[in-house]
N, CA and C atoms as a LAMMPS dump frame, in Angstrom:
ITEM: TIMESTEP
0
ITEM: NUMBER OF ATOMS
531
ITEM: BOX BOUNDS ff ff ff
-5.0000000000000000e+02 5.0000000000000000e+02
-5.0000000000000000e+02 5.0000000000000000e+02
-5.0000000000000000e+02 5.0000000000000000e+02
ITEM: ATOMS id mol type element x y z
1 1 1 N -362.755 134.508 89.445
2 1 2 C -362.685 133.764 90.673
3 1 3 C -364.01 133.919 91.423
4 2 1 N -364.384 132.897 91.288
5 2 2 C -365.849 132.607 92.369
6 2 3 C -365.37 132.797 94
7 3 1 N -366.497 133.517 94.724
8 3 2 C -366.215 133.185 96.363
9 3 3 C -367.734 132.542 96.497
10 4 1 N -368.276 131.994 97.38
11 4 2 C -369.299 130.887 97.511
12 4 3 C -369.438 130.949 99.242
13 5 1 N -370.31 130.717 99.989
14 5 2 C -370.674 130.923 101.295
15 5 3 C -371.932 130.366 101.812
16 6 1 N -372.247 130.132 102.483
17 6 2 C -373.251 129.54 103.082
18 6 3 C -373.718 129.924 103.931
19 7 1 N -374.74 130.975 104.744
20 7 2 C -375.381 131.457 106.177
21 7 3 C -376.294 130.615 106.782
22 8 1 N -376.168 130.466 107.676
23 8 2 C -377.606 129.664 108.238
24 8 3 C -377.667 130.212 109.505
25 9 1 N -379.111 130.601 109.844
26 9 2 C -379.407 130.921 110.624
27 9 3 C -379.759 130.429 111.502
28 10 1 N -379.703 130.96 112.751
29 10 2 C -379.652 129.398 114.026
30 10 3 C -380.222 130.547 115.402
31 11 1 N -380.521 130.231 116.755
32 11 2 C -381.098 130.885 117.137
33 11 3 C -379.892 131.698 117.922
34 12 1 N -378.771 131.792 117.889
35 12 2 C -377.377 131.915 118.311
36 12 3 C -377.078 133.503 117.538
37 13 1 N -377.78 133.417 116.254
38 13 2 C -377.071 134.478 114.972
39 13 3 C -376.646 133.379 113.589
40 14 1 N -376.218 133.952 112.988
41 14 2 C -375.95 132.963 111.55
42 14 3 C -374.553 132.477 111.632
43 15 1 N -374.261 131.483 110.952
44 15 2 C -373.302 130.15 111.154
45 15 3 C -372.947 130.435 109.296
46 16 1 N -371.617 131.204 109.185
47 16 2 C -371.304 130.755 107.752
48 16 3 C -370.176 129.632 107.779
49 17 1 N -370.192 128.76 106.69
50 17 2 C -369.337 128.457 105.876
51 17 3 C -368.958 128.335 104.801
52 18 1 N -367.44 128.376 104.378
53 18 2 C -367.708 128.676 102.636
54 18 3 C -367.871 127.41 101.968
55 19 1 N -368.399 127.365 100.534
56 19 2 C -368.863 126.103 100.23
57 19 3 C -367.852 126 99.137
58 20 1 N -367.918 124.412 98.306
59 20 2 C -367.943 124.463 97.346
60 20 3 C -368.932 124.1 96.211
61 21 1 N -368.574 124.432 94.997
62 21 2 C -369.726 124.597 94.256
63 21 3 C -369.392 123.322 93.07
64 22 1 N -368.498 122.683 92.981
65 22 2 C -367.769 121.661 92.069
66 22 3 C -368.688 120.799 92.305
67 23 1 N -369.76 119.865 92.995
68 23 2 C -370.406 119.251 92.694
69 23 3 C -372.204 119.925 92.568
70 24 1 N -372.201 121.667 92.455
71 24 2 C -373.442 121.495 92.23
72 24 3 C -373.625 122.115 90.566
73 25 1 N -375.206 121.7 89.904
74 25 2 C -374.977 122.119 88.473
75 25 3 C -376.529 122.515 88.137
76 26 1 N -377.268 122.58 89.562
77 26 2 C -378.629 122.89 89.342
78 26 3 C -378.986 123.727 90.152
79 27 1 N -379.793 124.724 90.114
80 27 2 C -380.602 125.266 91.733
81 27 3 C -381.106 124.594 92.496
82 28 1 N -381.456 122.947 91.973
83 28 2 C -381.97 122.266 93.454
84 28 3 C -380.794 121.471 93.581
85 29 1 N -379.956 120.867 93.42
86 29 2 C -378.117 121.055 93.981
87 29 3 C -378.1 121.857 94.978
88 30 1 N -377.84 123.546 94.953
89 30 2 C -377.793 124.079 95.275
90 30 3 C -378.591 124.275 96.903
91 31 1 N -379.858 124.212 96.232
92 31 2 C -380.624 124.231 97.859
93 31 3 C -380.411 123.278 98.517
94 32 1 N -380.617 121.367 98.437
95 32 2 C -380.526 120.661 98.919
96 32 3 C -378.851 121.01 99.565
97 33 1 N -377.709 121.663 99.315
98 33 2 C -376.341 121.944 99.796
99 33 3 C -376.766 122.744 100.978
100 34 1 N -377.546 123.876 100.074
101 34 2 C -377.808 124.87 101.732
102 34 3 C -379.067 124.494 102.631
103 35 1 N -379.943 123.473 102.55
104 35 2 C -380.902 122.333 103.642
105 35 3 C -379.815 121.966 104.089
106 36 1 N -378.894 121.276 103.714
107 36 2 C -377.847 120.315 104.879
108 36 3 C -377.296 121.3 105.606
109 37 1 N -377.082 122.158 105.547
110 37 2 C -376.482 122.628 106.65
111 37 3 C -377.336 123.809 107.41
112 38 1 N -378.617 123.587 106.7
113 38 2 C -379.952 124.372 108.032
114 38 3 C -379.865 123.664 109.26
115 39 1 N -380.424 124.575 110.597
116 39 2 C -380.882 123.944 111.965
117 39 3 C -381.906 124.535 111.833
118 40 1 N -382.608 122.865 111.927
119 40 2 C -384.047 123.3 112.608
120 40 3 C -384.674 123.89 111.634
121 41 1 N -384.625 123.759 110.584
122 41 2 C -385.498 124.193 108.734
123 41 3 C -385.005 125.607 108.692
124 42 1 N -384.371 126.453 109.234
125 42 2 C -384.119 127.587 109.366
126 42 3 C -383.567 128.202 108.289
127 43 1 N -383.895 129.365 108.09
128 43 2 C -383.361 130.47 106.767
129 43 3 C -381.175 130.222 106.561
130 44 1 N -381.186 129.848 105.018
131 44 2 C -379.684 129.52 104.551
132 44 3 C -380.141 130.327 103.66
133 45 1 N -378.897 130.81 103.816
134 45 2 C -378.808 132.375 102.716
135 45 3 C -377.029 131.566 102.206
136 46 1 N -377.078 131.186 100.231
137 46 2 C -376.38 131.08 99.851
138 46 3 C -375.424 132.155 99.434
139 47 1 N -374.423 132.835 99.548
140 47 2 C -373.888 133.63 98.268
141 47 3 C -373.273 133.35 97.462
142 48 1 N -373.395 133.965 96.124
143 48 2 C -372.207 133.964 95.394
144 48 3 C -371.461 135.183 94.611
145 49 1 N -370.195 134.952 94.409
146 49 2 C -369.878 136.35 93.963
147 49 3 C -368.966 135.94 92.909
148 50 1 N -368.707 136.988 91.54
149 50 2 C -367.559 137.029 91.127
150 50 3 C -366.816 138.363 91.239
151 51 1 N -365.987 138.219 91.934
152 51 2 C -365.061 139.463 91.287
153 51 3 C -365.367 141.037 91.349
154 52 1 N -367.007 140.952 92.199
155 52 2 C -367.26 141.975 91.86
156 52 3 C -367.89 142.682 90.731
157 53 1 N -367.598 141.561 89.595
158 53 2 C -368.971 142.24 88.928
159 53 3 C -370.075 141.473 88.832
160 54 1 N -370.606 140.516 89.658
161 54 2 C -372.006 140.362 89.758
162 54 3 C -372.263 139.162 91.459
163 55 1 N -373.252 139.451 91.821
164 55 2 C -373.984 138.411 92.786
165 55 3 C -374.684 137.668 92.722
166 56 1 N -374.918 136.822 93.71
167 56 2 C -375.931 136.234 93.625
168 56 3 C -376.718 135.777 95.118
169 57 1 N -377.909 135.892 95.075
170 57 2 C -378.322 135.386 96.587
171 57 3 C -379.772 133.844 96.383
172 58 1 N -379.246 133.168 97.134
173 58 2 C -380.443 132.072 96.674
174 58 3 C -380.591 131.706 98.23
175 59 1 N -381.849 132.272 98.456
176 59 2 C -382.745 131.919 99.978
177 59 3 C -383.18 130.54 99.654
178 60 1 N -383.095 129.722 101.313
179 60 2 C -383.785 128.354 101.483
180 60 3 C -384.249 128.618 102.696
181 61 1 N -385.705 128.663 102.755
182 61 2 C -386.493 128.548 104.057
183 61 3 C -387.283 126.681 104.463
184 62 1 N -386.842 126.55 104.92
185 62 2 C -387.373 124.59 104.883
186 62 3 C -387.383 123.952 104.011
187 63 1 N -388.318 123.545 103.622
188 63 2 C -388.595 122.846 102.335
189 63 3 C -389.162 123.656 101.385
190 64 1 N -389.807 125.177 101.425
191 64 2 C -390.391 125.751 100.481
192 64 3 C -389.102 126.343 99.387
193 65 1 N -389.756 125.944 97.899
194 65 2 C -388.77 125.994 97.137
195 65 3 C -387.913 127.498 97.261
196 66 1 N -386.666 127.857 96.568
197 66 2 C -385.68 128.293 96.952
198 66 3 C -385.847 130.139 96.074
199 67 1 N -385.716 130.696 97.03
200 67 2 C -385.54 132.349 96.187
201 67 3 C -384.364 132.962 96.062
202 68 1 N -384.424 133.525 94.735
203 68 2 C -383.16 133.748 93.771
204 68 3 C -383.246 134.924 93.486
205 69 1 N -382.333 135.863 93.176
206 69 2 C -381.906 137.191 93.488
207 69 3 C -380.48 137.138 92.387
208 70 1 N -380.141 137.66 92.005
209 70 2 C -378.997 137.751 90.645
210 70 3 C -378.732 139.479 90.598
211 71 1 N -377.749 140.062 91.007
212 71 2 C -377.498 142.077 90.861
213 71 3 C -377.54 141.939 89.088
214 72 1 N -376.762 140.971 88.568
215 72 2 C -377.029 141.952 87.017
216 72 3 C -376.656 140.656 86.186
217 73 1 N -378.118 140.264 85.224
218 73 2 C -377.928 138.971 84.735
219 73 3 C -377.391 138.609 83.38
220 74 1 N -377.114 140.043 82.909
221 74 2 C -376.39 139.766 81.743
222 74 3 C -374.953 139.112 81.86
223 75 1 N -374.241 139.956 82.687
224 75 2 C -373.048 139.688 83.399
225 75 3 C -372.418 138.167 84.089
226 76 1 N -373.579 138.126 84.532
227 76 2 C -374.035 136.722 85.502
228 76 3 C -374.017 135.493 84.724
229 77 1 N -374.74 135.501 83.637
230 77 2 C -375.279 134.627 82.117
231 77 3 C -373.855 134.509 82.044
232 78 1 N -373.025 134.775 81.546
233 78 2 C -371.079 134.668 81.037
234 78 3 C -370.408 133.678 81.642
235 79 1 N -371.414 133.563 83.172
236 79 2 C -370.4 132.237 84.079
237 79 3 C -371.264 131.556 84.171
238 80 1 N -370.594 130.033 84
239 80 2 C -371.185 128.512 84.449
240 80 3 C -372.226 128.875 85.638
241 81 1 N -372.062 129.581 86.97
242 81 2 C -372.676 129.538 88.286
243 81 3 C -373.755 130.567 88.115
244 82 1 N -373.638 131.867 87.736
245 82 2 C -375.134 132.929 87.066
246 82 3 C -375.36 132.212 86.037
247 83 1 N -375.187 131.466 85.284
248 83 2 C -376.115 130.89 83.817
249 83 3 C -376.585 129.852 84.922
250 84 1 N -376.438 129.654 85.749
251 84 2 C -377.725 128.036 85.871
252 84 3 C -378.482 129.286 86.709
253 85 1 N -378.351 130.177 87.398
254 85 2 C -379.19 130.561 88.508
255 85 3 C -380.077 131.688 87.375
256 86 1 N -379.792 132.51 86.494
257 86 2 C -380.327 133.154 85.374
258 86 3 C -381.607 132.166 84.753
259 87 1 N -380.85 131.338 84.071
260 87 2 C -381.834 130.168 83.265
261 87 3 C -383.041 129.562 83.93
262 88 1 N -382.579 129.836 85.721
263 88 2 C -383.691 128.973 86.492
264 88 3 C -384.462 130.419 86.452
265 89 1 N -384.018 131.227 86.794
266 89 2 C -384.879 132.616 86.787
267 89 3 C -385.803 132.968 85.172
268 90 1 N -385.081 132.463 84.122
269 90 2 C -386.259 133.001 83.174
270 90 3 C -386.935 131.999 82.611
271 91 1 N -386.484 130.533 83.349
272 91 2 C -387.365 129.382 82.978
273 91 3 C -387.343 129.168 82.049
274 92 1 N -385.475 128.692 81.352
275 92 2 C -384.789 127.959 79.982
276 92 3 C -385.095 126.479 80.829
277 93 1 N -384.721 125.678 80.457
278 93 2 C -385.268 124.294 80.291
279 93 3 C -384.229 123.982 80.036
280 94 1 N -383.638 122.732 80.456
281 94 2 C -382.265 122.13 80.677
282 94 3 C -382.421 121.389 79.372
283 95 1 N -383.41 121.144 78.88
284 95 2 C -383.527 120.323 77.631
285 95 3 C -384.207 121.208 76.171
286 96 1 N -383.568 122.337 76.802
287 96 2 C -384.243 123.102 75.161
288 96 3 C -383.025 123.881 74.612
289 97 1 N -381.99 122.948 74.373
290 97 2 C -380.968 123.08 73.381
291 97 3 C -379.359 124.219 74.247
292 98 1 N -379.639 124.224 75.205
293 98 2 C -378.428 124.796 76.027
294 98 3 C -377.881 123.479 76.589
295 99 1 N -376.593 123.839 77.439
296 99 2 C -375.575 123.292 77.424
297 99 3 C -375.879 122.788 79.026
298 100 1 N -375.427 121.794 79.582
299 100 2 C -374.901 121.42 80.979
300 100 3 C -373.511 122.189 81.251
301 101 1 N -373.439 122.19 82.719
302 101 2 C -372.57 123.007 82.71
303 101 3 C -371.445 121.562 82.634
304 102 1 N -371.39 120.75 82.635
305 102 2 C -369.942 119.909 82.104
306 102 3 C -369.901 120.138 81.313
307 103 1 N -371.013 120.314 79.903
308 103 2 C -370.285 120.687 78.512
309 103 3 C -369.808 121.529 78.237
310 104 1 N -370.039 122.825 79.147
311 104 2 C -370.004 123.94 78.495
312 104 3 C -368.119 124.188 78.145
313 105 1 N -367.996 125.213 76.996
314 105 2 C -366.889 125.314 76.632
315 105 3 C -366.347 126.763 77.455
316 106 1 N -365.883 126.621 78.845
317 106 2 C -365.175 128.108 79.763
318 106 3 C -364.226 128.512 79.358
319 107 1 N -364.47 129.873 78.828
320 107 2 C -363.449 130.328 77.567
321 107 3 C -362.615 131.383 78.199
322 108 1 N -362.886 131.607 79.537
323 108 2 C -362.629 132.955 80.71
324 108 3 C -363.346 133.999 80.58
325 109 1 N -364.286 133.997 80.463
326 109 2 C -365.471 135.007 80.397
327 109 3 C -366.03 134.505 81.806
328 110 1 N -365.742 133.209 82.501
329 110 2 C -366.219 133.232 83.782
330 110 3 C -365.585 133.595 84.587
331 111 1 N -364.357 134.287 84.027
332 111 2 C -363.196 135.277 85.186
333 111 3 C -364.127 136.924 84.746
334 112 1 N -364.873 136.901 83.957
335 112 2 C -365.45 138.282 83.828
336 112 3 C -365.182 139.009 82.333
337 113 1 N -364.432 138.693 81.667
338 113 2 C -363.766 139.13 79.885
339 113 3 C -365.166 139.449 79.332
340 114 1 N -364.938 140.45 78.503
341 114 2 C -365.648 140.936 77.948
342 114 3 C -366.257 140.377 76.879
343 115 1 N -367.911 139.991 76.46
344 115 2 C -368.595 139.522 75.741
345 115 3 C -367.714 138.2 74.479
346 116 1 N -366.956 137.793 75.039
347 116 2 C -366.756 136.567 74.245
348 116 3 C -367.889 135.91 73.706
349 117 1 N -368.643 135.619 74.974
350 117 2 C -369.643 134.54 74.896
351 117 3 C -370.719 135.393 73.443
352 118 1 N -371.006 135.793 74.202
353 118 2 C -371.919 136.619 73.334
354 118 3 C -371.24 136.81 71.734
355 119 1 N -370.376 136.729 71.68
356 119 2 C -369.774 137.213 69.909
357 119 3 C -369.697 135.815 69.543
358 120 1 N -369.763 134.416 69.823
359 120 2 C -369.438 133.103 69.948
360 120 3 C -370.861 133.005 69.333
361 121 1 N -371.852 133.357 70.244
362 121 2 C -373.264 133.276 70.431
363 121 3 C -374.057 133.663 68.576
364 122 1 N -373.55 134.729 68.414
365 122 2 C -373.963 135.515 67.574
366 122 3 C -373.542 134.944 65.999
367 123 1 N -371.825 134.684 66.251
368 123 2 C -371.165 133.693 64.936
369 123 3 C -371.914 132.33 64.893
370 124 1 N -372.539 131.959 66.09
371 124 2 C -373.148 130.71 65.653
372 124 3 C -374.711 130.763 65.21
373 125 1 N -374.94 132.297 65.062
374 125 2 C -376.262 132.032 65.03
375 125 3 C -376.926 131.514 66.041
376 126 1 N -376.801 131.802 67.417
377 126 2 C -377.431 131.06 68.413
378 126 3 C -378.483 131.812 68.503
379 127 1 N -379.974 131.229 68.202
380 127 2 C -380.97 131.497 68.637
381 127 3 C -381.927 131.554 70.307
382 128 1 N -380.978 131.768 70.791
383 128 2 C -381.306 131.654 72.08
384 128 3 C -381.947 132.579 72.815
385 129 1 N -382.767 132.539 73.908
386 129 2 C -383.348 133.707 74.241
387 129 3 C -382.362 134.575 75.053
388 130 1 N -382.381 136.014 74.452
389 130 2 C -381.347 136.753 75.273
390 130 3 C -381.601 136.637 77.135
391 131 1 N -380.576 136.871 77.917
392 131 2 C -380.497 137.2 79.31
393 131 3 C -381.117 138.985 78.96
394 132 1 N -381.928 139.199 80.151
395 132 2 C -382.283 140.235 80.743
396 132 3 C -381.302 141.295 81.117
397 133 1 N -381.448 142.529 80.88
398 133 2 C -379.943 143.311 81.49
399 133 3 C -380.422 143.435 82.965
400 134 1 N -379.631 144.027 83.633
401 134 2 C -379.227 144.283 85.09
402 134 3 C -380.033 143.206 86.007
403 135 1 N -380.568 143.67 87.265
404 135 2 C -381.104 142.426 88.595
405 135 3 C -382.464 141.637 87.915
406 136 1 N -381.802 140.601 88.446
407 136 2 C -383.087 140.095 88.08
408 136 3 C -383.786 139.02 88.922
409 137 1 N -384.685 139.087 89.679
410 137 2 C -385.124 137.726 90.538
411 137 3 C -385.533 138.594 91.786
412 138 1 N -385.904 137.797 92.795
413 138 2 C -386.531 138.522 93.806
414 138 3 C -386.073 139.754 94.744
415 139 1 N -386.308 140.53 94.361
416 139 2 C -385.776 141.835 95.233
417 139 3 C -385.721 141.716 96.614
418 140 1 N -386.946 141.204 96.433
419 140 2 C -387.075 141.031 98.115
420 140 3 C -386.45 139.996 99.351
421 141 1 N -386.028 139.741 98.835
422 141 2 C -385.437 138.382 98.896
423 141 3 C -385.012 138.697 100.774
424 142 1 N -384.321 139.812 101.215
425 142 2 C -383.757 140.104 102.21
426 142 3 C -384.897 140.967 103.432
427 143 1 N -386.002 141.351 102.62
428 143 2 C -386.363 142.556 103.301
429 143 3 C -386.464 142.093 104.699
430 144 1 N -387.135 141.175 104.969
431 144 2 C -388.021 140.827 106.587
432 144 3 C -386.667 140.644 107.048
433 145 1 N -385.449 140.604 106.767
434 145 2 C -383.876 140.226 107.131
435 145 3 C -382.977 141.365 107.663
436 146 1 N -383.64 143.097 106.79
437 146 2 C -382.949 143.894 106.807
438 146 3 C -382.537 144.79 105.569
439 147 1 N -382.522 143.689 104.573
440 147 2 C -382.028 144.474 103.815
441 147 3 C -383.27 145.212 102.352
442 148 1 N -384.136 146.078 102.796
443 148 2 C -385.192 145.858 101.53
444 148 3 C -384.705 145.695 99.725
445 149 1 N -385.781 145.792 99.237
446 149 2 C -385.408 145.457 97.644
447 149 3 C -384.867 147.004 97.24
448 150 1 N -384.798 148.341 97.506
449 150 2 C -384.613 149.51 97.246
450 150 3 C -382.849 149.459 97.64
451 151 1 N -382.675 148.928 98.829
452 151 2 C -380.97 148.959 99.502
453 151 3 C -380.373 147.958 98.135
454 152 1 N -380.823 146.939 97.936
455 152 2 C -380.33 145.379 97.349
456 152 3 C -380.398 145.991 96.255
457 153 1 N -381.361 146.545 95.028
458 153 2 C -380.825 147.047 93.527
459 153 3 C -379.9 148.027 93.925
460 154 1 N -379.424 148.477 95.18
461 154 2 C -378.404 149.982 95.004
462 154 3 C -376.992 148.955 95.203
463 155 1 N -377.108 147.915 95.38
464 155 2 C -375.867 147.221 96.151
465 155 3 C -374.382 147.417 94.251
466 156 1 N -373.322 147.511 94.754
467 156 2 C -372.626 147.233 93.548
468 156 3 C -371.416 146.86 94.365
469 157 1 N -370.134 147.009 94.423
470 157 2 C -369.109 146.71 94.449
471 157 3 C -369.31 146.311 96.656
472 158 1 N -368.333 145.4 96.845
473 158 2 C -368.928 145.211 98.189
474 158 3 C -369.588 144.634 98.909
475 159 1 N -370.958 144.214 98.012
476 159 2 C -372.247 143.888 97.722
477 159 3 C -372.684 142.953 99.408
478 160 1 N -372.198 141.705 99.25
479 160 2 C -372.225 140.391 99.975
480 160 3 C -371.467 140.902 101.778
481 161 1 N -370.505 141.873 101.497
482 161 2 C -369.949 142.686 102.849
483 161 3 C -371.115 143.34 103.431
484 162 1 N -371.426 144.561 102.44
485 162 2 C -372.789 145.478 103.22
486 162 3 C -374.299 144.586 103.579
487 163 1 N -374.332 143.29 102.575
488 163 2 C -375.382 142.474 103.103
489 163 3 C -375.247 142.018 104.561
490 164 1 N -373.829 141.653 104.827
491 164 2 C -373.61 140.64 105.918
492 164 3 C -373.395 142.178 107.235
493 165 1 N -373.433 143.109 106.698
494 165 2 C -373.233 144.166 107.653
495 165 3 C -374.782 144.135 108.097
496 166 1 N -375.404 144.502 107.184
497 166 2 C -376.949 144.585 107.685
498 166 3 C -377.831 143.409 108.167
499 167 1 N -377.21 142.442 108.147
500 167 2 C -377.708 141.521 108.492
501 167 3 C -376.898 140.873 110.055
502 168 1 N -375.547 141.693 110.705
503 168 2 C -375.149 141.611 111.99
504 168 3 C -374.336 140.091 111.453
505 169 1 N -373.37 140.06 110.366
506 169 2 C -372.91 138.315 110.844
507 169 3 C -371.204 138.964 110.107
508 170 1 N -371.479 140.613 110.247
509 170 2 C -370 140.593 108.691
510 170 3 C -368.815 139.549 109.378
511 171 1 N -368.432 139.763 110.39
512 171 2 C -366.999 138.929 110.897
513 171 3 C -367.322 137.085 110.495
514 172 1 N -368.688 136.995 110.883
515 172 2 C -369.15 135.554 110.591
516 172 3 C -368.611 135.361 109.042
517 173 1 N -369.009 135.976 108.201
518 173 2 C -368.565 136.431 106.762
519 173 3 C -367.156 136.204 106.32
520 174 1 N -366.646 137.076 106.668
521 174 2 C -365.413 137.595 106.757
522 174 3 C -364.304 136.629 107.379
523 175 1 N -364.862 135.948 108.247
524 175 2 C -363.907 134.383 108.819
525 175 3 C -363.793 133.406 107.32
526 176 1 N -364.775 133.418 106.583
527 176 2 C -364.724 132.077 105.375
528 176 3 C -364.441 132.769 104.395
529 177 1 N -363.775 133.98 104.102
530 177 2 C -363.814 134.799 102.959
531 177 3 C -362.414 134.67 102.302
């Protein structure tokens, strides 16, 4: 089970709402979702979570393209929503023999199940370039925010709570949760 959220920062404090993610299938999907609901070009801090075993954070500051943050991308890679934000992170190519996420075949490994994908991967001979183990993408992503890159690799269970703690919006959070 995905949770999905949206922050935007406004001169008030941050404005969440939760999103949905059914019409996005790209990272610029994604940002252009969290631009619409910026004031004033202002910092949208997307989240995403599964379950607890992995995150995700994708910063939009105006128009400058979008920073991506992933706690652990092996994990992440297993679901439709970390495989597009992974792939944009190690710069797979939507056209070099991977899947859209309409094709893809969700076998419940995006509820979190253990390496299906990967044993699928392997019987087919998929030559693909492996995912990276644990965080991967900008550490920093939070620091000038609160949270540095040293707090953010320690983050595990919780993760998106202690962000929104350090960042003064948890109830903002916690209303769309």
């Amino acid at each position: 089970m995905y949770f999905a959220a949206l922050l935007a920062r406004t001169e008030d404090g941050w404005q969440a709402s939760d999103t949905e993610l059914d019409n996005v299938e790209t990272l610029a999907d994604l940002a252009d979702l969290a631009r619409e609901s910026a004031v004033d070009d202002d910092t949208v801090l997307a989240f995403i979570e599964q379950e607890d075993s992995w995150f995700g954070i994708v910063r939009v500051d105006g128009e400058d393209d979008p920073r991506v943050f992933v706690s652990n991308a092996v994990v992440a890679g297993r679901s439709s929503y970390g495989a597009m934000l992974v792939d944009e992170l190690i710069g797979r190519d939507e056209d070099d023999g991977t899947d859209d996420l309409d094709d893809l075949d969700l076998d419940g490994t995006e509820d979190g199940e253990p390496d299906a994908v990967e044993d699928e991967a392997e019987e087919a001979g998929d030559a693909a370039e492996p995912r990276p183990a644990g965080p991967l993408g900008d550490a920093e992503i939070l620091s000038d925010l609160g949270v540095g890159a040293k707090e953010l690799l320690a983050l595990e269970r919780e993760a998106l709570s202690e962000i929104a703690d350090a960042l003064g919006c948890t109830d903002v959070l916690e209303a769309v949760r």
